[in-house]
N, C-alpha and C positions, 0 to 999 in steps of 0.2 A: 557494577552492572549497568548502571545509568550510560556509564561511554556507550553501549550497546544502541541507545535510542537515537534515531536521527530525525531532524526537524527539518523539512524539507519544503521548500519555499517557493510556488511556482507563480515568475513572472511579474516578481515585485516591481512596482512602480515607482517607490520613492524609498530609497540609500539609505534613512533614517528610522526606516522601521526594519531596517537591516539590522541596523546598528541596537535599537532597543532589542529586537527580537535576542539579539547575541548576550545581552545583559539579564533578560528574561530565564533566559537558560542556565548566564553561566551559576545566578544564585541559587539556581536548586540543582546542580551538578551535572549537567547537559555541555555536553561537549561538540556534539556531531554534527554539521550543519553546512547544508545540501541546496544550493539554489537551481533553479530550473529555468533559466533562461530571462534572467533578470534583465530590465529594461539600461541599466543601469550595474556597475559593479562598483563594491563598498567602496565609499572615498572620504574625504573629511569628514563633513555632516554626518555618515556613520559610524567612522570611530568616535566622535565627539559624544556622540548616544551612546555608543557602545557602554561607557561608563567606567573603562576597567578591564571589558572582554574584550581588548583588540587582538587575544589568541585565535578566539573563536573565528573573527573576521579573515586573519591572515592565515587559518588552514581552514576555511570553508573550501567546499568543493561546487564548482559551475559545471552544471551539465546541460544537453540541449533538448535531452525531454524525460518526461518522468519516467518513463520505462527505464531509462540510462540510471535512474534515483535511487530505485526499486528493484533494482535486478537481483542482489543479493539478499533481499527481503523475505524472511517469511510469512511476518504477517504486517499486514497496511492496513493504517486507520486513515480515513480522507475525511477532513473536517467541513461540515455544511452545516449555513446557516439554517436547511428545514427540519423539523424534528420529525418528518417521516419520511420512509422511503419505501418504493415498492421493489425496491432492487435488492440492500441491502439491512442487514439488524441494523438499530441505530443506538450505541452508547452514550451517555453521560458521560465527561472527563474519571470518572471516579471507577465507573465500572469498563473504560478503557486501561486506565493505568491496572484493575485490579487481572484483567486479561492479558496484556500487554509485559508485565513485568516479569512475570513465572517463566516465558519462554527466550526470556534474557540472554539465556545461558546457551541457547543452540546459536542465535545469531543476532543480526540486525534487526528491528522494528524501525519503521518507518509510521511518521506521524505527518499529511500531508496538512499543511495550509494553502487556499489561491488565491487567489489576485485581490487586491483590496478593496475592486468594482465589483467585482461579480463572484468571488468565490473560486471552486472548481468546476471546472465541465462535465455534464455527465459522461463524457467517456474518462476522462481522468476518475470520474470516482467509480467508474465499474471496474478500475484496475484496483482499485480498492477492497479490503477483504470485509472491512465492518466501515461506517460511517459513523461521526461522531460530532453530537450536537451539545455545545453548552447551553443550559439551560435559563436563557437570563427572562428579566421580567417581560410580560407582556407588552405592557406600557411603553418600553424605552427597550431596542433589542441589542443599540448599536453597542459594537465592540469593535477596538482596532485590534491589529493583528499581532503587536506586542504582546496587551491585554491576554488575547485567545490562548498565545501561550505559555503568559505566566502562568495563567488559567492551567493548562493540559501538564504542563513541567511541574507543577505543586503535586499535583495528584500523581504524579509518576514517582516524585519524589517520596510520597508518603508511603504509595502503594512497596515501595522497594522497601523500606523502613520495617514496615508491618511484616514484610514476606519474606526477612531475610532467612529465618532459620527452615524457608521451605525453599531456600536456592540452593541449600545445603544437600537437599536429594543428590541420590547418584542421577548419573546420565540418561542410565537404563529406564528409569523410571519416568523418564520423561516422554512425550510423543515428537517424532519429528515432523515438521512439515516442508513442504516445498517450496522453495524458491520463488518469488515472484516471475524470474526469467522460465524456473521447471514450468509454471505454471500456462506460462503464452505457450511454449512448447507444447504442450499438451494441447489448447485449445487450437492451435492451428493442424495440428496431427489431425482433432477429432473434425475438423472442419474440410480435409484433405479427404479422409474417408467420406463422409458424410456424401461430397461433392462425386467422389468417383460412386460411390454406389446409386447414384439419384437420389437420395434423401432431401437433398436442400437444393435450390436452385442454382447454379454457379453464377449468376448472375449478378442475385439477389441474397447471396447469404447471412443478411446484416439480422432480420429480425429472429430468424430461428437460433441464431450465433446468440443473441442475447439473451436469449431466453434460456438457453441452456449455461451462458457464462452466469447468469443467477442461481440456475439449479445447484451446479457445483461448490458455487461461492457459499452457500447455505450448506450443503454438505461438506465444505472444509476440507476435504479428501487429506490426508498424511503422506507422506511420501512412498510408503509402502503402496498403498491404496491407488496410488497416484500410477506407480510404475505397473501395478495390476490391469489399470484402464490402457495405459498403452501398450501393456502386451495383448487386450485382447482388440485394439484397433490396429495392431498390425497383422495379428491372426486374419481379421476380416479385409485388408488387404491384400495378404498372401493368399487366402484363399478368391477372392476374388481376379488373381492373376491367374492362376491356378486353374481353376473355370473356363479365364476366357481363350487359355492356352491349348487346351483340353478337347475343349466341346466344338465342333462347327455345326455349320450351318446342314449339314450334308447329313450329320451325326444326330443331328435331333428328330 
């Protein structure tokens, strides 16, 4: 189930923490590994790091933005260094791994790390479903980005360990969720309606957009659930064609 997890890499700036990060992985059975538009593609200095894992290096996958990462993703953990957030829940490695690992079996998870200046972007981490902060000391916070995820790969690994005879469930038993790509889908459908009915201003629809891309993120919605909300925003489409096809000016 571990091949399931992808560690996914945005905008590394130095080859070498490529290379650890691959070696980080490959000793707790991490295979998957996803760069986002690296300054930089693996070369000496990261195999040399790698230590061992120059598989992982020579079937990573380079893509040009994290949506391209995440497309197949159901659920996305985006790692930040603040341990609150007013956007997202925020986990510990331990109680990602213990969320993260059970839904193995429908698909891909995605684990992001970013840049080793600054992290990720808040919009990078609103594509995210939960955020996930290790908890180190006060006094001394720094962690490189190997570190971060030998860090998040241990816990994955153990969390798999613990929970194997509950991946043994049937299918059925399971919940599905949506796609990180079903999921933009949806938010630009609700954003389409929004805009033709007057709700939001077409102008300006970044703050209300946000604010509801939170609401849902907190509600998680399932796939089922998922495809409920856009049957009833294309109801309020259809009917709003429907109306304006209907009714004039003459009629009122």
């Amino acid at each position: 189930m571990l091949d399931q997890i992808r560690i996914i890499l945005v905008e590394t700036s130095h080859t070498g923490n490529i290379g650890s990060v691959a070696r980080a992985m490959k000793t707790m059975g991490l295979s998957q590994l996803v760069l986002v538009s690296p300054k930089e593609l693996p070369d000496g200095q990261a195999y040399a790091l790698s230590a061992g894992a120059s598989d992982l290096l020579a079937t990573a996958k380079v893509v040009d933005s994290l949506q391209d990462a995440i497309a197949d993703c159901r659920l996305v953990i985006g790692t930040s260094h603040k341990p609150k957030s007013q956007d997202h829940q925020v986990l510990n490695p331990r109680q990602a791994a213990e969320l993260a690992v059970p839904e193995l079996q429908q698909g891909p998870v995605a684990i992001v790390f970013g840049r080793e200046s600054n992290g990720l972007s808040n919009d990078e981490l609103r594509l995210c479903n939960y955020h996930l902060c290790i908890p180190t000391s006060a006094e001394y916070t720094s962690l490189n980005l190997a570190m971060a995820v030998q860090v998040v790969s241990y816990e994955m690994r153990m969390a798999s360990l613990d929970q194997q005879p509950e991946a043994e469930a049937s299918a059925e038993e399971k919940t599905s969720y949506p796609t990180s790509e079903q999921l933009e889908g949806f938010y630009q459908h609700l954003q389409t309606t929004l805009d033709q009915t007057g709700f939001i201003i077409r102008a300006h629809p970044g703050h209300i957009m946000i604010k509801l891309r939170r609401l849902f993120t907190r509600a998680r919605p399932d796939e089922v659930e998922l495809n409920i909300l856009r049957g009833i925003l294309t109801s309020v489409q259809r009917f709003g064609r429907v109306g304006n096809s209907t009714i004039t000016p003459e009629q009122q």
